[in-house]
CHARMM internal coordinates of N, CA and C (Angstrom, degrees):
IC EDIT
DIST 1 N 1 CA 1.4597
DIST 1 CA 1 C 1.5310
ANGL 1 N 1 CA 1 C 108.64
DIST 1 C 2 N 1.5037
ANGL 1 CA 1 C 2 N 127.43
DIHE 1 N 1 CA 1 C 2 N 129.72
DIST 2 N 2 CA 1.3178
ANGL 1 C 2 N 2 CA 129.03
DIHE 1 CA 1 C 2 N 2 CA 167.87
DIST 2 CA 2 C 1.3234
ANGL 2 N 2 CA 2 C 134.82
DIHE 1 C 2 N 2 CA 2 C -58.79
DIST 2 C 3 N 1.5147
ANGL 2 CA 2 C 3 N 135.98
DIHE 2 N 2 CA 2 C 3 N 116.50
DIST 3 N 3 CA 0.9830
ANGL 2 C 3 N 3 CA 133.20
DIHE 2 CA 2 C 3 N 3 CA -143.34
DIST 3 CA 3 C 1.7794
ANGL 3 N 3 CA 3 C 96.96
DIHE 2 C 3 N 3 CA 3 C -102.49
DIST 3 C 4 N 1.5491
ANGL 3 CA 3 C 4 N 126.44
DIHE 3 N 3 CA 3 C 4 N 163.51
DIST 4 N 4 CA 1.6568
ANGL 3 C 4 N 4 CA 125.25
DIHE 3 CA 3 C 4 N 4 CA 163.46
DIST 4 CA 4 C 1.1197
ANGL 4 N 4 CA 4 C 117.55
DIHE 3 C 4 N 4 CA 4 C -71.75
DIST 4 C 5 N 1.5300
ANGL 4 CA 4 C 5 N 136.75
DIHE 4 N 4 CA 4 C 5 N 106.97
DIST 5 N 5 CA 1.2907
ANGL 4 C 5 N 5 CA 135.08
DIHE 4 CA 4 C 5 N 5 CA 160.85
DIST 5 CA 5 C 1.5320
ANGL 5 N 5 CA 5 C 115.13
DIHE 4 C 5 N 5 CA 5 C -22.96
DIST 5 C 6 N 1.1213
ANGL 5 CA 5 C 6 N 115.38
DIHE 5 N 5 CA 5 C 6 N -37.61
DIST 6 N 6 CA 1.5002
ANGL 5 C 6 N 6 CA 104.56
DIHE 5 CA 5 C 6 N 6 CA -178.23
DIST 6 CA 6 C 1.4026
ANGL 6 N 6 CA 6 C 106.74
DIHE 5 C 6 N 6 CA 6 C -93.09
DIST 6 C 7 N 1.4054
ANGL 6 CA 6 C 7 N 127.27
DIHE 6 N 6 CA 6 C 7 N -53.00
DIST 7 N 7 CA 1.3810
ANGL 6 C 7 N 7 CA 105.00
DIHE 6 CA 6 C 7 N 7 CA -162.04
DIST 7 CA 7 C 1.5803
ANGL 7 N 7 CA 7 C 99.05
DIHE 6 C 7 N 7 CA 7 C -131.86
DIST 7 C 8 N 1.1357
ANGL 7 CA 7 C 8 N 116.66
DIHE 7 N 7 CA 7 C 8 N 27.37
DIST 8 N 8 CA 1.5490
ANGL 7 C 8 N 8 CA 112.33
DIHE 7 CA 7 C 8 N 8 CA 143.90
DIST 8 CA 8 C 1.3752
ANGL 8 N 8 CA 8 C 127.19
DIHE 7 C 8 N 8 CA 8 C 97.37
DIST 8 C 9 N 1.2634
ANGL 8 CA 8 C 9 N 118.74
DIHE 8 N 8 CA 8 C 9 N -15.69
DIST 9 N 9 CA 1.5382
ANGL 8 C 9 N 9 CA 148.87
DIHE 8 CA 8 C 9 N 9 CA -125.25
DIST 9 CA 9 C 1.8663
ANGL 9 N 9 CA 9 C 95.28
DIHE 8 C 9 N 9 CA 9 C -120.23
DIST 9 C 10 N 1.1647
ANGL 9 CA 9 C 10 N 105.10
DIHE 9 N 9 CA 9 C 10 N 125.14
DIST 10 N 10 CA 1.7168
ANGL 9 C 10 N 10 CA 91.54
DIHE 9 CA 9 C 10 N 10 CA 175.38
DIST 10 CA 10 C 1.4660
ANGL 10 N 10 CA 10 C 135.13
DIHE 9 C 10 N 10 CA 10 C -50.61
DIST 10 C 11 N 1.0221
ANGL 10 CA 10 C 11 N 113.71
DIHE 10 N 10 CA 10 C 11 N 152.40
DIST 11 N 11 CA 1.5372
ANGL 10 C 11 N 11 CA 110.35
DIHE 10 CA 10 C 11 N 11 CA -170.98
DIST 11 CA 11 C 1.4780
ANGL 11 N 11 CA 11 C 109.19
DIHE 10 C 11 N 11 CA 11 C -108.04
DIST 11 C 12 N 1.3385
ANGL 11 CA 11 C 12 N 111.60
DIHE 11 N 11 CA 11 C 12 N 148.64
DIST 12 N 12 CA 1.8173
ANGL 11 C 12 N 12 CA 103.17
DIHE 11 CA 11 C 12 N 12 CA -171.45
DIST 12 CA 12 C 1.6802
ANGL 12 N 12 CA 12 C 97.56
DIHE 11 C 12 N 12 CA 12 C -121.87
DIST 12 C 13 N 0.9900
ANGL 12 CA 12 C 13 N 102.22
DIHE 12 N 12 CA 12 C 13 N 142.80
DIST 13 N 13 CA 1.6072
ANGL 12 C 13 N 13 CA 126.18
DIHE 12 CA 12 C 13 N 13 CA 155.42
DIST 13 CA 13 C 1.2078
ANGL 13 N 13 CA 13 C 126.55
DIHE 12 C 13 N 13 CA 13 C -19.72
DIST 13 C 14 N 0.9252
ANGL 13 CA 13 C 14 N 160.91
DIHE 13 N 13 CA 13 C 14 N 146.91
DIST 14 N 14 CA 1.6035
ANGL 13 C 14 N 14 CA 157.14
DIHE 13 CA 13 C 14 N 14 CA 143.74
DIST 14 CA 14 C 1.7439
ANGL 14 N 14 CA 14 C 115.84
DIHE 13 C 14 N 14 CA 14 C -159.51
DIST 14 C 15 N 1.7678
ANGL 14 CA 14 C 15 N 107.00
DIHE 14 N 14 CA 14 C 15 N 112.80
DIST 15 N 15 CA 1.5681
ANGL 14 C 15 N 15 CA 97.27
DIHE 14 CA 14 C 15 N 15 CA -167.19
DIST 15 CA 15 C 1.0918
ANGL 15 N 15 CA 15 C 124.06
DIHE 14 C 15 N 15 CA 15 C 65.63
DIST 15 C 16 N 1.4860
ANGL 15 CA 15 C 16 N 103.41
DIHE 15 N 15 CA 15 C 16 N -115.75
DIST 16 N 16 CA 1.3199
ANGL 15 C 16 N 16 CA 130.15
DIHE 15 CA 15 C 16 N 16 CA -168.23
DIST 16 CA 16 C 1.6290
ANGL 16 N 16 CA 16 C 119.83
DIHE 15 C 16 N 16 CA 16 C -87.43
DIST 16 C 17 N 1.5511
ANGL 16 CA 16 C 17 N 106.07
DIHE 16 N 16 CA 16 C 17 N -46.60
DIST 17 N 17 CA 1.7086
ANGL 16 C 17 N 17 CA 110.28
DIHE 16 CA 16 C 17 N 17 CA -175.08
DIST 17 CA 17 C 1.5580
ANGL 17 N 17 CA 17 C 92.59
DIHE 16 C 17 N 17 CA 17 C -130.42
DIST 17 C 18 N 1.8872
ANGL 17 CA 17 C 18 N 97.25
DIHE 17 N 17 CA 17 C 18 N -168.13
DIST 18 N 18 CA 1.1331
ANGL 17 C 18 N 18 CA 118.90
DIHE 17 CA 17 C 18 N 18 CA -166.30
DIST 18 CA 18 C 1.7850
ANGL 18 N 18 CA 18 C 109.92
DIHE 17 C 18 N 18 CA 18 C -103.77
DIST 18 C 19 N 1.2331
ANGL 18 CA 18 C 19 N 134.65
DIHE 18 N 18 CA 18 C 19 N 176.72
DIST 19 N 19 CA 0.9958
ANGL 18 C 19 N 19 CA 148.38
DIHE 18 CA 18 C 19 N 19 CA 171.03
DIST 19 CA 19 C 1.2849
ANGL 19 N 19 CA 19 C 127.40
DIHE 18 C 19 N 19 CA 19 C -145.83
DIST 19 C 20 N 1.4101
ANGL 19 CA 19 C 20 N 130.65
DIHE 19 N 19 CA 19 C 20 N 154.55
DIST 20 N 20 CA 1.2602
ANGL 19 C 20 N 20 CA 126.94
DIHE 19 CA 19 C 20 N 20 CA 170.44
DIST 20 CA 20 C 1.9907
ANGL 20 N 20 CA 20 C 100.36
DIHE 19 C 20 N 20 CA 20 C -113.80
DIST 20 C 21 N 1.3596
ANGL 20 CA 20 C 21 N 110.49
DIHE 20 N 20 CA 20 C 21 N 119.89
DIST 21 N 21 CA 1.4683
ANGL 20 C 21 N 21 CA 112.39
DIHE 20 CA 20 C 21 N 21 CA -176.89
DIST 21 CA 21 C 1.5741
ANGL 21 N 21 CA 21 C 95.46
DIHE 20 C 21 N 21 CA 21 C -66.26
DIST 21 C 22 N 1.2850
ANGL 21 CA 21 C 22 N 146.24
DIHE 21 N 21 CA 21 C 22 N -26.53
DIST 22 N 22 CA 1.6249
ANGL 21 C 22 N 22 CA 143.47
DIHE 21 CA 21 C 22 N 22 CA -140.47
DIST 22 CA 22 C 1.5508
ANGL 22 N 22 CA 22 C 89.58
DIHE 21 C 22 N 22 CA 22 C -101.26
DIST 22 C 23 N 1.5013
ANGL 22 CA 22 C 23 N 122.36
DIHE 22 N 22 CA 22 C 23 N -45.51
DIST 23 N 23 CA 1.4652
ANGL 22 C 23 N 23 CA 111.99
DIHE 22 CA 22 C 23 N 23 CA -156.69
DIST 23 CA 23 C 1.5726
ANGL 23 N 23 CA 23 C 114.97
DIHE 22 C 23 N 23 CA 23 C -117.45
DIST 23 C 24 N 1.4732
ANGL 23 CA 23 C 24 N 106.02
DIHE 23 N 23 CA 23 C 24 N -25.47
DIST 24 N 24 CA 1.2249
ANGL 23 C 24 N 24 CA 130.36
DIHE 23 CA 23 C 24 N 24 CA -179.67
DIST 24 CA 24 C 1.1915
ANGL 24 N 24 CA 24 C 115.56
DIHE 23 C 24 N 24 CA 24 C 99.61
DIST 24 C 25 N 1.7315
ANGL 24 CA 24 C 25 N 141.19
DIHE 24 N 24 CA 24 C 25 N 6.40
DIST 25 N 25 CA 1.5468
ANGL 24 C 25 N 25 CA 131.77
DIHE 24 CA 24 C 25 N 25 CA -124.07
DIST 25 CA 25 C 1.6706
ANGL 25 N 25 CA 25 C 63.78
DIHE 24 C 25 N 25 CA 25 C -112.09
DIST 25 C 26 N 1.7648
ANGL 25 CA 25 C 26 N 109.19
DIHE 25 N 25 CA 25 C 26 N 147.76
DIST 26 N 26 CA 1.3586
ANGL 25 C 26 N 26 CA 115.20
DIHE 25 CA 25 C 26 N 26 CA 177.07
DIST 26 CA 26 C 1.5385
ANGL 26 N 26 CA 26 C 86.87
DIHE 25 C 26 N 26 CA 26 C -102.76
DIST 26 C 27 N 1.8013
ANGL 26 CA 26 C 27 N 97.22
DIHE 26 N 26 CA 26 C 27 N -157.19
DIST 27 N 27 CA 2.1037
ANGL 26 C 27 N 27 CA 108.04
DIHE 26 CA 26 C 27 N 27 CA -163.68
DIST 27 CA 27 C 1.5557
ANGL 27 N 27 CA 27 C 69.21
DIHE 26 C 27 N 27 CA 27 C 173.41
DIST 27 C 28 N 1.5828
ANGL 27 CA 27 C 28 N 92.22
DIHE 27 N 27 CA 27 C 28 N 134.60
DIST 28 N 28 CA 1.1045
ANGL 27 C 28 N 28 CA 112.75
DIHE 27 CA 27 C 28 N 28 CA 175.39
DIST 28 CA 28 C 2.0809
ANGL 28 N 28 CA 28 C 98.61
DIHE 27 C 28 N 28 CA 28 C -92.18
DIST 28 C 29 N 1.2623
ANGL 28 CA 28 C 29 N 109.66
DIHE 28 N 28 CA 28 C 29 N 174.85
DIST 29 N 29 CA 1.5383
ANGL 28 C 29 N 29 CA 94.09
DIHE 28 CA 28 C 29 N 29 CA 166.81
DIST 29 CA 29 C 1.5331
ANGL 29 N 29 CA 29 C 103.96
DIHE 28 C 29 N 29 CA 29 C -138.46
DIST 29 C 30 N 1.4527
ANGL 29 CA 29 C 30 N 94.99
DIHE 29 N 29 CA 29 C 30 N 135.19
DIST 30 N 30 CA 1.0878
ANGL 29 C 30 N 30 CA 122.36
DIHE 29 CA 29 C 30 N 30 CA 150.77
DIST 30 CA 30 C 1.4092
ANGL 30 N 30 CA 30 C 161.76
DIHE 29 C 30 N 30 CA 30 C -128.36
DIST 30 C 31 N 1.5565
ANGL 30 CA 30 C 31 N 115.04
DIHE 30 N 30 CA 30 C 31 N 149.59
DIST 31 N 31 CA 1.1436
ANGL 30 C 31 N 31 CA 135.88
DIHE 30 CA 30 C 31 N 31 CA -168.61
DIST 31 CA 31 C 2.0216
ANGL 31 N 31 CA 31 C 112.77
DIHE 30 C 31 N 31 CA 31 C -41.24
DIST 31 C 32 N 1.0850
ANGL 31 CA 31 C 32 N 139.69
DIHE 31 N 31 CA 31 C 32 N 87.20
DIST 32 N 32 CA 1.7877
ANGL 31 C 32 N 32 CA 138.98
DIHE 31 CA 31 C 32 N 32 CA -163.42
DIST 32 CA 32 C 1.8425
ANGL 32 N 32 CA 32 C 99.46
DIHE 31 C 32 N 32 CA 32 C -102.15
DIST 32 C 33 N 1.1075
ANGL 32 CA 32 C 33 N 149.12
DIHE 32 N 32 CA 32 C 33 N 168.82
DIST 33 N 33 CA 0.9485
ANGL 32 C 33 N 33 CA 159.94
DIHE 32 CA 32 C 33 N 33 CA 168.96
DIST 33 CA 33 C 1.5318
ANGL 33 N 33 CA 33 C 114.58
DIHE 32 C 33 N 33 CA 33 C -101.57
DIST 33 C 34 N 1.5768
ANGL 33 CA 33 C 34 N 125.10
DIHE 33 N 33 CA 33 C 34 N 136.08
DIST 34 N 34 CA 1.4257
ANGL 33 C 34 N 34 CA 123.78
DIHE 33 CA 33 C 34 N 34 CA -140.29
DIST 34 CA 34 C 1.4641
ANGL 34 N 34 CA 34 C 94.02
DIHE 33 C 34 N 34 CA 34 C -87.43
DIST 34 C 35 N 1.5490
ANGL 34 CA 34 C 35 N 122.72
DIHE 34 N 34 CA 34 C 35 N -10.77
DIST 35 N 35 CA 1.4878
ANGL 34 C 35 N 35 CA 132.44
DIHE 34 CA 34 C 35 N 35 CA -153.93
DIST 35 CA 35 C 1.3969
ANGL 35 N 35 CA 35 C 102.59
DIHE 34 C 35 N 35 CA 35 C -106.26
DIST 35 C 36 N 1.3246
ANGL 35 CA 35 C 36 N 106.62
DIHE 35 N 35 CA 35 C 36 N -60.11
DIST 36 N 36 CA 1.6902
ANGL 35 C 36 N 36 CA 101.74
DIHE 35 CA 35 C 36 N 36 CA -150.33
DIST 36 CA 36 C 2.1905
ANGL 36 N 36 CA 36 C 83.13
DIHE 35 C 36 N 36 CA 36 C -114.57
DIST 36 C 37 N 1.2131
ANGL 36 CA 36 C 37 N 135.07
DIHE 36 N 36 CA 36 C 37 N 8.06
DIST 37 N 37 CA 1.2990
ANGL 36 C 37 N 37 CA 143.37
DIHE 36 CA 36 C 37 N 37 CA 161.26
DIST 37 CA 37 C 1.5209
ANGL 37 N 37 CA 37 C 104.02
DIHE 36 C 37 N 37 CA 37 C 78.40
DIST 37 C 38 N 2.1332
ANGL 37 CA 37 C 38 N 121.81
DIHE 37 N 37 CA 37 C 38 N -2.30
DIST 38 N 38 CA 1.0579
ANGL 37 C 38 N 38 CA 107.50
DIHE 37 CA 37 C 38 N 38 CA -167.27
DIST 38 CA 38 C 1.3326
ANGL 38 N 38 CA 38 C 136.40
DIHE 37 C 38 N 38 CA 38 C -101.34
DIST 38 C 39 N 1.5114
ANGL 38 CA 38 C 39 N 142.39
DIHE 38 N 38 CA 38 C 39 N 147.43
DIST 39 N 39 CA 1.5120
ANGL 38 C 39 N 39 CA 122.34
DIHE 38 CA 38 C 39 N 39 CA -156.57
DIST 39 CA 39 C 1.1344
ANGL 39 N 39 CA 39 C 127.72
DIHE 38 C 39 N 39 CA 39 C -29.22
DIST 39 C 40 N 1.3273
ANGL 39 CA 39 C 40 N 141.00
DIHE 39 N 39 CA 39 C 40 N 158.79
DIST 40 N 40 CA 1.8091
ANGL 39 C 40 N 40 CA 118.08
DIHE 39 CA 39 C 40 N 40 CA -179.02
DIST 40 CA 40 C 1.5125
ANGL 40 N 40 CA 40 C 85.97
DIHE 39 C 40 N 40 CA 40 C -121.21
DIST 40 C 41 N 1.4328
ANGL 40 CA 40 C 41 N 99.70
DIHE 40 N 40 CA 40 C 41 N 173.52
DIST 41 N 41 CA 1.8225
ANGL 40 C 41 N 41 CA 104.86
DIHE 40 CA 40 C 41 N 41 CA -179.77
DIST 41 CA 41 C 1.4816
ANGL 41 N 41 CA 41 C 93.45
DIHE 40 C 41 N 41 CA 41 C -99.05
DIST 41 C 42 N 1.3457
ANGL 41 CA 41 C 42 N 111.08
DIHE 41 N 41 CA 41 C 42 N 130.98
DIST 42 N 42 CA 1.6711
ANGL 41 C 42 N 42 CA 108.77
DIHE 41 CA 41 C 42 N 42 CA 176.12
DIST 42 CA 42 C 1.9910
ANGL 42 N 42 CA 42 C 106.72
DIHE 41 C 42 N 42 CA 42 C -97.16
DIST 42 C 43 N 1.4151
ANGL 42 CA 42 C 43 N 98.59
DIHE 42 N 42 CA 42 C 43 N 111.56
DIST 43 N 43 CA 1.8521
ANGL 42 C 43 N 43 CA 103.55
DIHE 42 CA 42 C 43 N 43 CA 166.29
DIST 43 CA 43 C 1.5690
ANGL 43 N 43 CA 43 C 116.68
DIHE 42 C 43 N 43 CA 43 C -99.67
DIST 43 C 44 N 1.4487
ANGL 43 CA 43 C 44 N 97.95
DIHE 43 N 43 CA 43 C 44 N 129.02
DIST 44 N 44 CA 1.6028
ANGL 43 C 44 N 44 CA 101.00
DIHE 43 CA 43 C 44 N 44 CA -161.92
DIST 44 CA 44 C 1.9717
ANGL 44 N 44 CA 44 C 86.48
DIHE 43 C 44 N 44 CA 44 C -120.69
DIST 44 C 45 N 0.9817
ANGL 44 CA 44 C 45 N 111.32
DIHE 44 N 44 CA 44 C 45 N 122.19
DIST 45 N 45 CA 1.8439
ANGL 44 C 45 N 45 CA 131.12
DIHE 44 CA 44 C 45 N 45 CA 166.62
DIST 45 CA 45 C 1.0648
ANGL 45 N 45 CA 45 C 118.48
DIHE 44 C 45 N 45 CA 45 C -111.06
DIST 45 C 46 N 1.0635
ANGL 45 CA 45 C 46 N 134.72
DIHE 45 N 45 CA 45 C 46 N -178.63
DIST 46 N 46 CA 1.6375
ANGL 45 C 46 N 46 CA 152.41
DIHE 45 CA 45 C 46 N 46 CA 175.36
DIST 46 CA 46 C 1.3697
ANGL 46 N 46 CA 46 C 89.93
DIHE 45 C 46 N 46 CA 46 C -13.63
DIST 46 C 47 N 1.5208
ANGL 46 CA 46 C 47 N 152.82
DIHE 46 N 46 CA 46 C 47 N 92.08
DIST 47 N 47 CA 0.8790
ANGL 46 C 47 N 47 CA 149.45
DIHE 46 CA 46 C 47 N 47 CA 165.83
DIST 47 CA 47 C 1.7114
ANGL 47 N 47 CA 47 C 125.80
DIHE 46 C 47 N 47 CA 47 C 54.19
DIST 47 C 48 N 1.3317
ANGL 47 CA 47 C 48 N 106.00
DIHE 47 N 47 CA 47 C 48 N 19.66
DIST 48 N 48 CA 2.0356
ANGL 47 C 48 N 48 CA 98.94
DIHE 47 CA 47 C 48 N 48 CA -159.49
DIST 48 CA 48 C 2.0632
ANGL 48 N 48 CA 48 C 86.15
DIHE 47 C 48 N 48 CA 48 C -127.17
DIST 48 C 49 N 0.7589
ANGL 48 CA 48 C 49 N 93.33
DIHE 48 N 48 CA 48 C 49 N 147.36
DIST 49 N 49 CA 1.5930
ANGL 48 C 49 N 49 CA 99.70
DIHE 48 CA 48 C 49 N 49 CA -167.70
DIST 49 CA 49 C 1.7721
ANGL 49 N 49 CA 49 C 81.22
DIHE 48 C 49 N 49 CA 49 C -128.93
DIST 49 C 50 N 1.6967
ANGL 49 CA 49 C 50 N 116.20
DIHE 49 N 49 CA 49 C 50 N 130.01
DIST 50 N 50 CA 1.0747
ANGL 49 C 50 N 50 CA 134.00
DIHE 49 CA 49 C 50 N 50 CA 174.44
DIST 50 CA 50 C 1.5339
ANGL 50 N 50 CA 50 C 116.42
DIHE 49 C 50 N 50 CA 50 C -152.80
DIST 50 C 51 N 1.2226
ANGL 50 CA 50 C 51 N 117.76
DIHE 50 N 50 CA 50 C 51 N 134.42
DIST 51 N 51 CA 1.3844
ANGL 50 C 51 N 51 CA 122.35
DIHE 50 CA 50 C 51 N 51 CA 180.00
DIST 51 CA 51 C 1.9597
ANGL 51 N 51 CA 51 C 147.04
DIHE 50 C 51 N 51 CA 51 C -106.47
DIST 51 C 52 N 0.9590
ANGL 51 CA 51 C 52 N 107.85
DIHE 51 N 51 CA 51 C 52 N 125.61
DIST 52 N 52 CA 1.1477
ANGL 51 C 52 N 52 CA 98.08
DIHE 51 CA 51 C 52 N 52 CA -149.28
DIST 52 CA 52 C 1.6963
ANGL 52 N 52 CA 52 C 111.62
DIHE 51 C 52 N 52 CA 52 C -114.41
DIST 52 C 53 N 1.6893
ANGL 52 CA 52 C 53 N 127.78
DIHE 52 N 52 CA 52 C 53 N 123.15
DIST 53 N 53 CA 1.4205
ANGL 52 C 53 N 53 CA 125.64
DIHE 52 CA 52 C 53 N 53 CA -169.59
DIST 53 CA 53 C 1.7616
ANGL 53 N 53 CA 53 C 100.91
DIHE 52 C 53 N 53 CA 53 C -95.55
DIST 53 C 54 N 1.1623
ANGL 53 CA 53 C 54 N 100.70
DIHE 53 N 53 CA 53 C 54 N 133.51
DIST 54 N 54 CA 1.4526
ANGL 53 C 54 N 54 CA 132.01
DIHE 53 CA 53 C 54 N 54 CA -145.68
DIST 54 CA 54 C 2.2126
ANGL 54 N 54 CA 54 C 94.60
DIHE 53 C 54 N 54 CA 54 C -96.64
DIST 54 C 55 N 1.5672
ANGL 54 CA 54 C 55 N 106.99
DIHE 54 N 54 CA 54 C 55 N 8.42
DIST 55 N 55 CA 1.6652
ANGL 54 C 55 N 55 CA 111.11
DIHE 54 CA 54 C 55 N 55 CA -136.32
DIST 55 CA 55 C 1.5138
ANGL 55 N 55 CA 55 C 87.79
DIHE 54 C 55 N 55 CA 55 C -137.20
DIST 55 C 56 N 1.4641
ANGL 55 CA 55 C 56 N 107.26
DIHE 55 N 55 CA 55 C 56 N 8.96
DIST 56 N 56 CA 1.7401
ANGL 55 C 56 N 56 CA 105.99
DIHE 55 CA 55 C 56 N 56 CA -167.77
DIST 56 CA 56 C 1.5650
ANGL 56 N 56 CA 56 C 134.32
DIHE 55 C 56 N 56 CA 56 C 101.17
DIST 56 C 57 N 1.2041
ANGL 56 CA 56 C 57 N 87.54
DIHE 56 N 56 CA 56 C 57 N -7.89
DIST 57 N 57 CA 1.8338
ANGL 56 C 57 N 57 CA 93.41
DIHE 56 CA 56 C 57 N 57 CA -175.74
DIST 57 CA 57 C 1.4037
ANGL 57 N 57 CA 57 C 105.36
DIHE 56 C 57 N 57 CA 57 C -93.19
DIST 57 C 58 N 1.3599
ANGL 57 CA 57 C 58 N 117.06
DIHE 57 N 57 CA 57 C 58 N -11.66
DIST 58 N 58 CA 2.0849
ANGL 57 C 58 N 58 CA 103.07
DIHE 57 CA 57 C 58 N 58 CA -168.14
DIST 58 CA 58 C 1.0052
ANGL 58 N 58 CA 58 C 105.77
DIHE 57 C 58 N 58 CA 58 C 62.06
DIST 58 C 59 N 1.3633
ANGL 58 CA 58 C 59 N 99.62
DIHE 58 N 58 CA 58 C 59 N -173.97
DIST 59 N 59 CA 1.2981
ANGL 58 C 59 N 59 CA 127.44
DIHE 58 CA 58 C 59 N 59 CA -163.92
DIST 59 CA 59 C 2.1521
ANGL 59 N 59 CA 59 C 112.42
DIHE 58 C 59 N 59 CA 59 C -68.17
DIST 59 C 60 N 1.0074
ANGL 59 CA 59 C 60 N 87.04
DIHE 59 N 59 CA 59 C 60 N 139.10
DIST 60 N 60 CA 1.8136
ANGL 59 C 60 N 60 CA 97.65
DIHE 59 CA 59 C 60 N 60 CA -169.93
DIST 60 CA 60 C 1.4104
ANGL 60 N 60 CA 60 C 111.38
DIHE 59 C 60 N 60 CA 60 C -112.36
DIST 60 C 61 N 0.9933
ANGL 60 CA 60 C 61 N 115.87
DIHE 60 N 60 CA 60 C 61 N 124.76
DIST 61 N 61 CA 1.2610
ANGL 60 C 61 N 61 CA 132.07
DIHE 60 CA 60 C 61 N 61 CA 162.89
DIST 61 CA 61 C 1.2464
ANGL 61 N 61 CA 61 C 133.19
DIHE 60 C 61 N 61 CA 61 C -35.58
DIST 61 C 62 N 1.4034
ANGL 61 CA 61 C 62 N 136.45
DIHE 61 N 61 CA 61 C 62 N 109.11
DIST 62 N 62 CA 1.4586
ANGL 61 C 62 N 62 CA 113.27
DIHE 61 CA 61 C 62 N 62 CA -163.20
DIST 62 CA 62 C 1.5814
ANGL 62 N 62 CA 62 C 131.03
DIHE 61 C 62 N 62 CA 62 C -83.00
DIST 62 C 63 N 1.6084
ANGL 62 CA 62 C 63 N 94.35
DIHE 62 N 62 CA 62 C 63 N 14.43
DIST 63 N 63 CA 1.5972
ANGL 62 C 63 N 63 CA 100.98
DIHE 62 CA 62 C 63 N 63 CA 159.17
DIST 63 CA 63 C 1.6317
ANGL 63 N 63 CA 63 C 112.22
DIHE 62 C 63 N 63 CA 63 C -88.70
DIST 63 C 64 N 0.9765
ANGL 63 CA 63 C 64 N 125.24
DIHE 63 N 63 CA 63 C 64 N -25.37
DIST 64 N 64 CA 1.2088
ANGL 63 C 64 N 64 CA 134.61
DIHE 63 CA 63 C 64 N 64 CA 166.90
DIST 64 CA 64 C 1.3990
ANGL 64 N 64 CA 64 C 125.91
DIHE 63 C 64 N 64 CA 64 C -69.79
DIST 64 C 65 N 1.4367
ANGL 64 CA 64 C 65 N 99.52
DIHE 64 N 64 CA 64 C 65 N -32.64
DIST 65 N 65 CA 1.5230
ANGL 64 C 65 N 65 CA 85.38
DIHE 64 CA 64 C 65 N 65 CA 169.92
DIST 65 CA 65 C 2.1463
ANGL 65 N 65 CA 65 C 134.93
DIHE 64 C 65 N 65 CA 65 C -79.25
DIST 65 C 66 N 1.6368
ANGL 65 CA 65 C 66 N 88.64
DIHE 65 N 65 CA 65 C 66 N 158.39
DIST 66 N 66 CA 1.9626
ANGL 65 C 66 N 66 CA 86.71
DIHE 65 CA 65 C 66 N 66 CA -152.58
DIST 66 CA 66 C 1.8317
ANGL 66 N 66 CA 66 C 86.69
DIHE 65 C 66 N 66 CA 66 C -93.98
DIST 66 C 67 N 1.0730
ANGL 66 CA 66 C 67 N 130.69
DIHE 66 N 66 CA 66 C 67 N 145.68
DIST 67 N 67 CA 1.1359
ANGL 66 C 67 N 67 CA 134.79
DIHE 66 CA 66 C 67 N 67 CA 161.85
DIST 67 CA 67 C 1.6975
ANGL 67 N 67 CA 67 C 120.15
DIHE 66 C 67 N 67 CA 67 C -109.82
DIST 67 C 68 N 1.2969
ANGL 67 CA 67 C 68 N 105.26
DIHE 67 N 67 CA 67 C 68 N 145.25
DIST 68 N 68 CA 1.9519
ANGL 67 C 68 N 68 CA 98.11
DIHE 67 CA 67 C 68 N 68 CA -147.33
DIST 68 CA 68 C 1.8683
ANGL 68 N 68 CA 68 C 82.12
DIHE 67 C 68 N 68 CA 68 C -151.64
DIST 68 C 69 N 1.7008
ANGL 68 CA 68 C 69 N 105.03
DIHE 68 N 68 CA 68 C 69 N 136.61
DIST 69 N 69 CA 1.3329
ANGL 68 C 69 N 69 CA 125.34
DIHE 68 CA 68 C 69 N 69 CA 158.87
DIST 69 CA 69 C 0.8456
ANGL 69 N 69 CA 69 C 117.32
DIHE 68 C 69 N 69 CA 69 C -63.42
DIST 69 C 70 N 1.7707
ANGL 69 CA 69 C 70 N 128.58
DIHE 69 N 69 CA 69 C 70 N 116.86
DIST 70 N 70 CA 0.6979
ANGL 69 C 70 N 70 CA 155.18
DIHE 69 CA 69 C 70 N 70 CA -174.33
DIST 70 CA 70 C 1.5796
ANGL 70 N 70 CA 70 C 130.29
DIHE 69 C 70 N 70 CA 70 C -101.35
DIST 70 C 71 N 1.3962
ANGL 70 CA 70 C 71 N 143.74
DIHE 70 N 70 CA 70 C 71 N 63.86
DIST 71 N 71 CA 1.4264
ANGL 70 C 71 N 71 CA 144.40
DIHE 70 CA 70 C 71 N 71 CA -142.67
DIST 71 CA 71 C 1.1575
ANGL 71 N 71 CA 71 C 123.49
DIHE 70 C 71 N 71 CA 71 C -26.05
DIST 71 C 72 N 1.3575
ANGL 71 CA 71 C 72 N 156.75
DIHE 71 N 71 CA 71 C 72 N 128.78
DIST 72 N 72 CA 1.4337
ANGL 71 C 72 N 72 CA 132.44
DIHE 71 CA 71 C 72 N 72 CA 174.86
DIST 72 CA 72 C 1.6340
ANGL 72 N 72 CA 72 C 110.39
DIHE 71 C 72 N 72 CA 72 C -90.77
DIST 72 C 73 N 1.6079
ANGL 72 CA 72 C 73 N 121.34
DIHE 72 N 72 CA 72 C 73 N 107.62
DIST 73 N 73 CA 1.5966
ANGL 72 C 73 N 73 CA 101.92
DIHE 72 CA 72 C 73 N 73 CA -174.36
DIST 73 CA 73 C 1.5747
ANGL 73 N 73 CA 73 C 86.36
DIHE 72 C 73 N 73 CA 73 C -80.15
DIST 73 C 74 N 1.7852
ANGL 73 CA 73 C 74 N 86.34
DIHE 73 N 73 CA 73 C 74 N 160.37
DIST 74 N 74 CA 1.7572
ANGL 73 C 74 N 74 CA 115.53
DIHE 73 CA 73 C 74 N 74 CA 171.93
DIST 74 CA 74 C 0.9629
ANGL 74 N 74 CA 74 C 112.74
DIHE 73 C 74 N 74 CA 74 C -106.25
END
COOR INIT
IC SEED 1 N 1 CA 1 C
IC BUILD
């Protein structure tokens, strides 16, 4: 589970990104590759959302893929 850079405390889910209930600081989330750990490009078509590592790995599986808090700057 992803923890708050600032104050440590787990961060919960909502929709789209993450949150910290203690501090408020949001995290966007994103899509990382299970191999090489690096962002993947997400292609979304006719409804099918699939992901793809830009680093040599192709296309990834979306059980495989790791999803990771991401900071939101203001």
């Amino acid at each position: 589970m992803p923890q708050c850079e600032k104050c440590q405390q787990p961060l919960v889910f909502d929709d789209s990104e993450f949150y910290c209930e203690q501090c408020g600081t949001r995290y966007e989330r994103q899509a990382q590759c299970p191999d090489c750990h690096q962002p993947l490009q997400v292609l979304k078509a006719c409804g099918a959302t699939d992901y793809f590592c830009q680093h040599g790995h192709g296309l990834i599986s979306k059980k495989r893929v790791e999803f990771v808090a991401q900071r939101l700057l203001k």
